[in-house]
MOPAC internal coordinates of N, CA, C and O (Angstrom, degrees):
PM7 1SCF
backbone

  N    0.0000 0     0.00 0     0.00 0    0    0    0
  C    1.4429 1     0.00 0     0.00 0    1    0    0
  C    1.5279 1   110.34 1     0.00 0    2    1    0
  O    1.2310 1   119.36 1   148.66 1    3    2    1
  N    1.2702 1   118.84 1   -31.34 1    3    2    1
  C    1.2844 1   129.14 1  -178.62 1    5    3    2
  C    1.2721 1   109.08 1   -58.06 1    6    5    3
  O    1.2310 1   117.99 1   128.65 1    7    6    5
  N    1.5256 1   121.43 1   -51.35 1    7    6    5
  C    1.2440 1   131.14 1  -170.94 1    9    7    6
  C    1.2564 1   106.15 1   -48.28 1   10    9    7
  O    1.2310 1   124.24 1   115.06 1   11   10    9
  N    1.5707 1   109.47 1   -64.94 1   11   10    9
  C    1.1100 1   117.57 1  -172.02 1   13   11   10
  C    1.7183 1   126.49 1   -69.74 1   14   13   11
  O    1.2310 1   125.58 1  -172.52 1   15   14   13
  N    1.3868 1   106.89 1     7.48 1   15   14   13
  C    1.0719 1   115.86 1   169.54 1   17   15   14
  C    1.7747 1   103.03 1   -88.06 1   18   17   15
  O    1.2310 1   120.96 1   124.34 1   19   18   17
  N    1.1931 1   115.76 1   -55.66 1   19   18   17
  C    1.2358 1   101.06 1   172.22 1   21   19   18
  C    1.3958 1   129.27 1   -65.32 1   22   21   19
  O    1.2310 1   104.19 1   165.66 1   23   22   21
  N    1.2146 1   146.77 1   -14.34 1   23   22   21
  C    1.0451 1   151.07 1   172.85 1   25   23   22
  C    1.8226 1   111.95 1   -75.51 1   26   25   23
  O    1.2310 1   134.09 1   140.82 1   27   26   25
  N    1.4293 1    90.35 1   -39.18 1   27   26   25
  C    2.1119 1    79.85 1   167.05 1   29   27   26
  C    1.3543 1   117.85 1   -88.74 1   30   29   27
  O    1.2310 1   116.96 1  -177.94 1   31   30   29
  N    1.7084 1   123.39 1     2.06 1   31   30   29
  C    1.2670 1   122.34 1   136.31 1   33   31   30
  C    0.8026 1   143.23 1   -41.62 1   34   33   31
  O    1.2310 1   120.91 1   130.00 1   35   34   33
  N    1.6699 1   115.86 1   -50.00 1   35   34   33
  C    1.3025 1   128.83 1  -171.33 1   37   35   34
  C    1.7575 1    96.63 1   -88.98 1   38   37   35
  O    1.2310 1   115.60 1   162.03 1   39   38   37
  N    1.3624 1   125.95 1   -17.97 1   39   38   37
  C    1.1875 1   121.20 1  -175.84 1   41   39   38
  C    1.7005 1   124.59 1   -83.69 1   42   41   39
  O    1.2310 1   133.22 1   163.42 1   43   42   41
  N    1.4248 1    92.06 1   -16.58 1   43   42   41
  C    1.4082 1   106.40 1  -171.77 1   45   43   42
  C    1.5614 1    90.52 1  -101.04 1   46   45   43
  O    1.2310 1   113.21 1   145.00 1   47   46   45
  N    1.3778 1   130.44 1   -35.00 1   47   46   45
  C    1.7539 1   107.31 1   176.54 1   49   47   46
  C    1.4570 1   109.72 1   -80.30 1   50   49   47
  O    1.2310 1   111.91 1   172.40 1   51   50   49
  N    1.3070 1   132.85 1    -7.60 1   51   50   49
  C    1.4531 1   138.84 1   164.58 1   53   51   50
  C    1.4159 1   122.56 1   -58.82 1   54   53   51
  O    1.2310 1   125.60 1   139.98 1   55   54   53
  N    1.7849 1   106.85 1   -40.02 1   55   54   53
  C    1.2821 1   123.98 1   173.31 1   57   55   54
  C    1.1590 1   132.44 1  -101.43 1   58   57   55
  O    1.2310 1   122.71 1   175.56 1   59   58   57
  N    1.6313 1   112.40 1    -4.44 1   59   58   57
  C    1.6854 1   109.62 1  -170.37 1   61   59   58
  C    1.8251 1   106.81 1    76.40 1   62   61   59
  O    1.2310 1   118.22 1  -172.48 1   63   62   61
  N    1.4140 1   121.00 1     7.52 1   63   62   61
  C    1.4592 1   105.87 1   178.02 1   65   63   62
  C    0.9576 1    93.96 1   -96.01 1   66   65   63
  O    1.2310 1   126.15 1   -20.97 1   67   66   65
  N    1.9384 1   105.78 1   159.03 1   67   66   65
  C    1.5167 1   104.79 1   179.81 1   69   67   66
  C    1.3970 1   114.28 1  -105.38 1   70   69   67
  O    1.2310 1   130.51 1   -17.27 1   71   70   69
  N    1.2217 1    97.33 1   162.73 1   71   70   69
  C    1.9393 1   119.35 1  -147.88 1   73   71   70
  C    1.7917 1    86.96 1  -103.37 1   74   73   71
  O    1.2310 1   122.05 1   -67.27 1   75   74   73
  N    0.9508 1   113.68 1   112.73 1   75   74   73
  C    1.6622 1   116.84 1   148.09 1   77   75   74
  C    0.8691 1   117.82 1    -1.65 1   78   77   75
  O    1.2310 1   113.41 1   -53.32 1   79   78   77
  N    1.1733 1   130.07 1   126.68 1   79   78   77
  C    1.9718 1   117.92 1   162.98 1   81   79   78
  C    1.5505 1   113.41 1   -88.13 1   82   81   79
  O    1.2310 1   124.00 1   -23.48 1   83   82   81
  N    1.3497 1   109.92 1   156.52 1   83   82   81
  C    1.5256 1   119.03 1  -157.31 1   85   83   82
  C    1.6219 1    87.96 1   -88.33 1   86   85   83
  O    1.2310 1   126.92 1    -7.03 1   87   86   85
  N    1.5671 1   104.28 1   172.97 1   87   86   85
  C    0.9373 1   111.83 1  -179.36 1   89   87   86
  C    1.8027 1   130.49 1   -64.36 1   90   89   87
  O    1.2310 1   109.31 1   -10.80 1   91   90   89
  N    1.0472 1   137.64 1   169.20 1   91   90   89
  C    1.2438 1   105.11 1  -159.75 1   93   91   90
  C    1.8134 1    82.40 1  -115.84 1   94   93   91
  O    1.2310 1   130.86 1     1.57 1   95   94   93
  N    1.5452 1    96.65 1  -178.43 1   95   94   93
  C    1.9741 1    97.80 1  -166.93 1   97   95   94
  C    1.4537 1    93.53 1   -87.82 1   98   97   95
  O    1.2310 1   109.53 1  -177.38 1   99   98   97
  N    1.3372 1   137.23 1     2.62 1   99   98   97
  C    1.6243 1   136.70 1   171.11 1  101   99   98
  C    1.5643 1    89.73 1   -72.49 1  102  101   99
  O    1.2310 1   106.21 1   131.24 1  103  102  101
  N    1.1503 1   143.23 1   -48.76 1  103  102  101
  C    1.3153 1   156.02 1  -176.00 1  105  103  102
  C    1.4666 1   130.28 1   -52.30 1  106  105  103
  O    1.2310 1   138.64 1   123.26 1  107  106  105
  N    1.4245 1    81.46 1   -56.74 1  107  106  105
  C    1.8194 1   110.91 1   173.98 1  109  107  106
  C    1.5221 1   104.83 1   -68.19 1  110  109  107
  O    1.2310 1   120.20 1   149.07 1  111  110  109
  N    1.6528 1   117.22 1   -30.93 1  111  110  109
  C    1.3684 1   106.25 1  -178.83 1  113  111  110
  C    1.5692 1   110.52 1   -94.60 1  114  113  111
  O    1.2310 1   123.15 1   137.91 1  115  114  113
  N    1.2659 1   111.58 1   -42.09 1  115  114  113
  C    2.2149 1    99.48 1   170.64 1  117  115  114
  C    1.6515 1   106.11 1   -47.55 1  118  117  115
  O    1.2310 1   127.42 1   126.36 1  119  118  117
  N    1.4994 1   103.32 1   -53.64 1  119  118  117
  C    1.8631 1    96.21 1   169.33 1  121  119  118
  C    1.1884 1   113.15 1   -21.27 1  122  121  119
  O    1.2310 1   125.92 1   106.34 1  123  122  121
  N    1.3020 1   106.22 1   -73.66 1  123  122  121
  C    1.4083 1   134.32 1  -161.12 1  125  123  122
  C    2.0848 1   104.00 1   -40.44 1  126  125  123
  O    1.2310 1   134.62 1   116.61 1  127  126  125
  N    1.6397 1    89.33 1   -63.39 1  127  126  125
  C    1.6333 1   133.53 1  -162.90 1  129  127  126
  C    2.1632 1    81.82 1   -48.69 1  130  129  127
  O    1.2310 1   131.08 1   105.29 1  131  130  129
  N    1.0533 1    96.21 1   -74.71 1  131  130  129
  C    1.9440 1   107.93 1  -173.86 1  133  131  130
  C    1.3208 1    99.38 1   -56.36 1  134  133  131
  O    1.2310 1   106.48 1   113.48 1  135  134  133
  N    1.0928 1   142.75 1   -66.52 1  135  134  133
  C    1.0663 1   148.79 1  -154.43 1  137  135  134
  C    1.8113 1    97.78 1   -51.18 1  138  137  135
  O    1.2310 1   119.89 1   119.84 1  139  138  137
  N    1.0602 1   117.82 1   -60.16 1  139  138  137
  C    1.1392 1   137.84 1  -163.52 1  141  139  138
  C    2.1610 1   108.40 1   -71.94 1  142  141  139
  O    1.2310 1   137.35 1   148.40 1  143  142  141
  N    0.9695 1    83.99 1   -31.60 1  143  142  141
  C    1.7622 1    99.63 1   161.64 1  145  143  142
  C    1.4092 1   135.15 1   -75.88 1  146  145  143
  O    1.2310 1   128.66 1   161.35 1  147  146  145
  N    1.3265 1   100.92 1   -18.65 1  147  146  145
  C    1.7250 1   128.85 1  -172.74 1  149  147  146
  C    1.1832 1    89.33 1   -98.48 1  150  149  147
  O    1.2310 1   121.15 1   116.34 1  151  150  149
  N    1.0582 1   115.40 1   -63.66 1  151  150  149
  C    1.1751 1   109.43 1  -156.51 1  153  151  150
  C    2.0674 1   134.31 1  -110.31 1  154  153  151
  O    1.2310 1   135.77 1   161.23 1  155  154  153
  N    1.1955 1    87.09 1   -18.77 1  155  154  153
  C    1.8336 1   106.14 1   175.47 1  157  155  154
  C    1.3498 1    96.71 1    60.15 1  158  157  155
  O    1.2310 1   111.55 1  -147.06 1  159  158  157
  N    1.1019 1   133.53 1    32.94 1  159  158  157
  C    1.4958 1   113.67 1   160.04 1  161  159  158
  C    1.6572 1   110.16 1  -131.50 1  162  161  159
  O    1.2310 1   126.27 1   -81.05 1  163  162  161
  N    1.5090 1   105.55 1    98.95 1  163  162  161
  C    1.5105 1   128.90 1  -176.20 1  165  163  162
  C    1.8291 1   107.79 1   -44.60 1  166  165  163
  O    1.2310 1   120.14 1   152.45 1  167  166  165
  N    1.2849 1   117.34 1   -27.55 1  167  166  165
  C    1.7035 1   100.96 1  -156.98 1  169  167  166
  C    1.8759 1    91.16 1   -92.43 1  170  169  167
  O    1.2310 1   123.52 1   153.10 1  171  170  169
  N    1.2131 1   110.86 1   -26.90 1  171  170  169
  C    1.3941 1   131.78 1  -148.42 1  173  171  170
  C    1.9430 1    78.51 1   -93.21 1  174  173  171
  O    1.2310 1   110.82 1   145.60 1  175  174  173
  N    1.1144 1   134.88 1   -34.40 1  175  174  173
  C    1.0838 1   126.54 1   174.68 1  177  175  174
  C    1.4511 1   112.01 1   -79.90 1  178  177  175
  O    1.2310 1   121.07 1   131.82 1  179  178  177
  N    1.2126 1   115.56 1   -48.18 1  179  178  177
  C    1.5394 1   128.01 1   172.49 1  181  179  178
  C    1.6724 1   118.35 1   -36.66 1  182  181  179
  O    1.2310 1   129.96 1   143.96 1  183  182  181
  N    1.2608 1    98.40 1   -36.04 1  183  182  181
  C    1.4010 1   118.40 1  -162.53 1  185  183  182
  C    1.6317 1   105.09 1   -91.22 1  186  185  183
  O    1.2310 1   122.84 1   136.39 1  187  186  185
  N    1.5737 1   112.16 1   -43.61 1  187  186  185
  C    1.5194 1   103.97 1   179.46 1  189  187  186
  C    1.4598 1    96.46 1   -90.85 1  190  189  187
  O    1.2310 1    99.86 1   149.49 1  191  190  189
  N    0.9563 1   154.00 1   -30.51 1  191  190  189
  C    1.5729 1   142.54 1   162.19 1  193  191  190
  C    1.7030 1   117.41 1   -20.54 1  194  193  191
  O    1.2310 1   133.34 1   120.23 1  195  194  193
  N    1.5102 1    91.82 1   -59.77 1  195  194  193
  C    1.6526 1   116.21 1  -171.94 1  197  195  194
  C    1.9844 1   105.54 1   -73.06 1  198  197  195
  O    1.2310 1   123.95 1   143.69 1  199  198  197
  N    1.2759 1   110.02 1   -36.31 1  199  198  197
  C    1.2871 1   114.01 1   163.10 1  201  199  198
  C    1.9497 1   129.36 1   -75.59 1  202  201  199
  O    1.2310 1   139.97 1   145.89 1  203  202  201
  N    1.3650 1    78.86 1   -34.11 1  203  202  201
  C    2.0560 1    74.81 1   171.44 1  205  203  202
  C    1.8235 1    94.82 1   -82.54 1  206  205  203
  O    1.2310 1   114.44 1   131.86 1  207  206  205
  N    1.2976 1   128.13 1   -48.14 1  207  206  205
  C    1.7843 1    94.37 1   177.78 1  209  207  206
  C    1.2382 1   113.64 1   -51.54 1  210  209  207
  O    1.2310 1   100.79 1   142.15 1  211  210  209
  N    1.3010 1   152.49 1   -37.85 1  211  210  209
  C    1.1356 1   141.16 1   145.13 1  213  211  210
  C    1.6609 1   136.95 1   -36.65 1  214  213  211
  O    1.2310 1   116.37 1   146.55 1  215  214  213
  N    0.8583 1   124.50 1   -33.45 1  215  214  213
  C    1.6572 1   124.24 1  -177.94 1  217  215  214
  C    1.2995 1   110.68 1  -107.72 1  218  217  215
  O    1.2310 1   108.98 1   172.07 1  219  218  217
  N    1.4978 1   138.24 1    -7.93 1  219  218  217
  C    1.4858 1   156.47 1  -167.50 1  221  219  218
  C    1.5284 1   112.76 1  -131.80 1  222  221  219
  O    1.2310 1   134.87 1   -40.76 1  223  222  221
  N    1.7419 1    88.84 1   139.24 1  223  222  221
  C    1.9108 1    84.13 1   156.96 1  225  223  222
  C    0.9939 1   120.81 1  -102.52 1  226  225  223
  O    1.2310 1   114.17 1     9.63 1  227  226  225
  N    1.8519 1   128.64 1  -170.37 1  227  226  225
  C    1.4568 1   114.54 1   177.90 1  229  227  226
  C    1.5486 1   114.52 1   -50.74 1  230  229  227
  O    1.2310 1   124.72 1   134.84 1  231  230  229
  N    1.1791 1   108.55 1   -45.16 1  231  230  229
  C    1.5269 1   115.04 1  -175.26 1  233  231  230
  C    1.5436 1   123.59 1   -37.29 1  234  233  231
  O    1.2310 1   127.77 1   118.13 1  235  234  233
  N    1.5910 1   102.64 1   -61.87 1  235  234  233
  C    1.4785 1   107.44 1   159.51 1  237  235  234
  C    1.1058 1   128.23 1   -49.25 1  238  237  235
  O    1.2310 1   113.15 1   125.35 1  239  238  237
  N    1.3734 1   130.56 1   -54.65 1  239  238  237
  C    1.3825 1   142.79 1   146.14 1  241  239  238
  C    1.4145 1   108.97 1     2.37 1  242  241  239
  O    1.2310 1   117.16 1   105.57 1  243  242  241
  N    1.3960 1   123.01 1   -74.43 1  243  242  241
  C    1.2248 1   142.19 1   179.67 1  245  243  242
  C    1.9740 1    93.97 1   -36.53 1  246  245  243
  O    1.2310 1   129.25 1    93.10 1  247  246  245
  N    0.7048 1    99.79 1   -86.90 1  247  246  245
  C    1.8485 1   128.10 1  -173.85 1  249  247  246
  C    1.6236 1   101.10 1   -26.77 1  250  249  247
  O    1.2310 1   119.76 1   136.66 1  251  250  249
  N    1.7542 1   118.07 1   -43.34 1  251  250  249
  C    1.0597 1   133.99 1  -155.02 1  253  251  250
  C    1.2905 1    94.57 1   -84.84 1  254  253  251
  O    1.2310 1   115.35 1   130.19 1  255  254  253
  N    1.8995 1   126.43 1   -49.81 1  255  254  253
  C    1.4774 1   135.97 1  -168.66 1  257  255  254
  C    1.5156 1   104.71 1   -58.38 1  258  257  255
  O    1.2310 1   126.80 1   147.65 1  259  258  257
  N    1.6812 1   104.53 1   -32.35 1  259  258  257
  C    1.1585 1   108.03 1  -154.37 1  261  259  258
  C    1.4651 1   111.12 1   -85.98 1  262  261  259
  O    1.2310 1   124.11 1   149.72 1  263  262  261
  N    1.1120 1   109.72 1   -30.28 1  263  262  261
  C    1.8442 1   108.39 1   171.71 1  265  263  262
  C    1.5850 1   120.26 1   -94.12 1  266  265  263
  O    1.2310 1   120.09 1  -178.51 1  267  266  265
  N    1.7650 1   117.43 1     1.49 1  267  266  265
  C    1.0811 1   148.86 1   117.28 1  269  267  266
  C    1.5743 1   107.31 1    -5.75 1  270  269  267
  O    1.2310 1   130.11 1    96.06 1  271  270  269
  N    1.6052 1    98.11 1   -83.94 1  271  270  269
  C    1.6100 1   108.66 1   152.96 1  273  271  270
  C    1.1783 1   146.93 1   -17.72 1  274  273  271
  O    1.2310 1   116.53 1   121.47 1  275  274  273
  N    0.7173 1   124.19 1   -58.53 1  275  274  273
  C    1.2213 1   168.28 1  -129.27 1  277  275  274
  C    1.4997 1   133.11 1    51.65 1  278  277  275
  O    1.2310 1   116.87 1  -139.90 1  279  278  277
  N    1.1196 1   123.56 1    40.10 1  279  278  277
  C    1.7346 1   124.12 1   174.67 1  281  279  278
  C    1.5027 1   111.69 1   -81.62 1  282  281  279
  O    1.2310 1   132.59 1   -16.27 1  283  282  281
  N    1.1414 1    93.29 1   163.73 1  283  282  281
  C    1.8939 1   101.47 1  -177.75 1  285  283  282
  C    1.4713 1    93.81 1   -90.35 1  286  285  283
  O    1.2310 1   129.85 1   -51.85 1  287  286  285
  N    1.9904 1    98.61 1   128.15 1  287  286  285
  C    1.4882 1   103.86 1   160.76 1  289  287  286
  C    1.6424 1   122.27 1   -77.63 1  290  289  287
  O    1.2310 1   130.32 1   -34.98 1  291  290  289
  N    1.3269 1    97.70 1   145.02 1  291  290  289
  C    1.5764 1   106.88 1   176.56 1  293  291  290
  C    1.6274 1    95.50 1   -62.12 1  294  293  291
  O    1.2310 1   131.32 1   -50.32 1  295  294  293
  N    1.2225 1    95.75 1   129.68 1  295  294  293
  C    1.7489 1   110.50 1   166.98 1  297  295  294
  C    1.2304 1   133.05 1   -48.18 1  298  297  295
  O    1.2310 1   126.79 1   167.58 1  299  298  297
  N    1.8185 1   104.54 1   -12.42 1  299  298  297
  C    1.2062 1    84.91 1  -177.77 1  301  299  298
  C    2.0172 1   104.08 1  -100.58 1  302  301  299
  O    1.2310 1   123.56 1  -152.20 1  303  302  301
  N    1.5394 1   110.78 1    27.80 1  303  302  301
  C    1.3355 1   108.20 1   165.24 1  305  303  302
  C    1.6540 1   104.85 1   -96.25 1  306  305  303
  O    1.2310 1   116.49 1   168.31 1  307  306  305
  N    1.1740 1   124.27 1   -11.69 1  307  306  305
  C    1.8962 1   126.23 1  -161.15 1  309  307  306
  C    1.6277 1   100.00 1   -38.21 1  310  309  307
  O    1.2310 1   122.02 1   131.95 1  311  310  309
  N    1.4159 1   113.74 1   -48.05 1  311  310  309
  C    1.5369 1   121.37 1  -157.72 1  313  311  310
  C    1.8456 1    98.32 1   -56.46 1  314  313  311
  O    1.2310 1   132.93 1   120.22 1  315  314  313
  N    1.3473 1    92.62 1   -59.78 1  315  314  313
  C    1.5506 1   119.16 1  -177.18 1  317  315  314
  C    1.4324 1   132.13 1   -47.79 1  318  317  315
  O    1.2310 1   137.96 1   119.99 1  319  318  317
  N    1.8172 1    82.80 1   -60.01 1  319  318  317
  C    1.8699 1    87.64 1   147.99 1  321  319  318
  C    1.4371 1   126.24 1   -45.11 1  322  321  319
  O    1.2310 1   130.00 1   112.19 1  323  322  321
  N    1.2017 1    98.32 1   -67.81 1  323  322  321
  C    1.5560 1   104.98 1   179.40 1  325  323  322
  C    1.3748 1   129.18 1   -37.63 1  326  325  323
  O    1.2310 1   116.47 1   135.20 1  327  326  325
  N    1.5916 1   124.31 1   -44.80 1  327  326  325
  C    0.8740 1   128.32 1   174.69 1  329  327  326
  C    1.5675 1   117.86 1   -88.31 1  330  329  327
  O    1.2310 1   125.91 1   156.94 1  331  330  329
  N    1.4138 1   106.25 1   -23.06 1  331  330  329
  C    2.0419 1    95.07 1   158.61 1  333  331  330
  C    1.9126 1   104.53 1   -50.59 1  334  333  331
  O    1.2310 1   123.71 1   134.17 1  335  334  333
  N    1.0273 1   110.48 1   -45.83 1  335  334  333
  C    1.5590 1   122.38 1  -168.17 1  337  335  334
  C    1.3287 1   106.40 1   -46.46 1  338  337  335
  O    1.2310 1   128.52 1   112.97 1  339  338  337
  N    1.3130 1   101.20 1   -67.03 1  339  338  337
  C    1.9111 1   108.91 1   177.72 1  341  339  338
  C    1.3821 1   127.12 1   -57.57 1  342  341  339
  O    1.2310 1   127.24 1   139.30 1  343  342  341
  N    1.4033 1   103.67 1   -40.70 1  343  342  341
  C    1.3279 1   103.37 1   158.31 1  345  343  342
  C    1.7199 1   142.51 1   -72.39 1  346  345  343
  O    1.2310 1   132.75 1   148.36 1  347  346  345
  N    1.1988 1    92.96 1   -31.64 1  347  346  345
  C    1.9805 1   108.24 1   170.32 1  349  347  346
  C    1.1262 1    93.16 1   -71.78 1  350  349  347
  O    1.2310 1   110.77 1   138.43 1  351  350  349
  N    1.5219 1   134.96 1   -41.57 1  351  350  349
  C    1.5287 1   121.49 1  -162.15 1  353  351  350
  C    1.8128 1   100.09 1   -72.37 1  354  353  351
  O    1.2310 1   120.99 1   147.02 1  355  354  353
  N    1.1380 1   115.71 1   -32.98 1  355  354  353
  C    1.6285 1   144.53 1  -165.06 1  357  355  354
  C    1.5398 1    97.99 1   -67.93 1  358  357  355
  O    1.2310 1   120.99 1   115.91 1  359  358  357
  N    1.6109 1   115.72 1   -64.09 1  359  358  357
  C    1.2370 1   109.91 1   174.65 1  361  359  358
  C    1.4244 1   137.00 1   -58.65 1  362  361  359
  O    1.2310 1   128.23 1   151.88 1  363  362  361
  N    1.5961 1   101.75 1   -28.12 1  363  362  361
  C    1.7038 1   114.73 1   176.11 1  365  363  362
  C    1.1799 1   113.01 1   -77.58 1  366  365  363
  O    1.2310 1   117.72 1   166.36 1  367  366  365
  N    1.7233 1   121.94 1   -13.64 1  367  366  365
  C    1.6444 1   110.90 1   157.48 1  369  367  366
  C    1.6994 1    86.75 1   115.65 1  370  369  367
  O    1.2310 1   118.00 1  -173.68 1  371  370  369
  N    1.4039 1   121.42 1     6.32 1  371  370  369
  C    1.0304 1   108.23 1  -158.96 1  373  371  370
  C    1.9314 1    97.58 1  -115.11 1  374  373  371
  O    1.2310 1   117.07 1   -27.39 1  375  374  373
  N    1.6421 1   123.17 1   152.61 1  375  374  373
  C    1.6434 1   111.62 1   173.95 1  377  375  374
  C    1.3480 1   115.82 1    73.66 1  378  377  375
  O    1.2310 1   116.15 1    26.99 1  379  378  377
  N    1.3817 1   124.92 1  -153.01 1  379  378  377
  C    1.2562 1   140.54 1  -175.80 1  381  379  378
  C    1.5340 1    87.05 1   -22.33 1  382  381  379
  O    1.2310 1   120.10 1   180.00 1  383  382  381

């Protein structure tokens, strides 16, 4: 997912289309804020915080806080979810 995050970077400043905006640090910190409540382990939160501003935009973000929550995601994020998952877990050194 990463990859392909950078590659519609580079595709959208090639073309003038606009690129998603990343998540914002109000974002990065409820991440942070839940993450850290679920689970009590600060580095392991530190680490997927710093990896979902990377692999997500604000938009997703939203989606991510929200089942965070606990609400049921609309299905049509499952794919998306899933693969923020594999990859944040991927980047923290952790799984795959």
């Amino acid at each position: 997912m990463q990859q392909w995050g950078i590659a519609f970077l580079a595709v959208g400043m090639l073309t003038g289309v606009a690129v998603a905006a990343p998540p914002t640090p109000e974002q990065r910190a409820r991440f942070y804020d839940q993450c850290v409540k679920t689970s009590q382990n600060e580095p392991l939160c530190t680490c997927k915080a710093e990896a979902a501003t990377k692999l997500v935009d604000a938009e997703f973000m939203d989606v991510i806080l929200a089942s965070m929550a606990g609400r049921t995601l609309d299905p049509k994020y499952n794919l998306a979810y899933n693969d923020y998952i594999v990859e944040s877990t991927r980047a923290c050194g952790m799984g795959m």
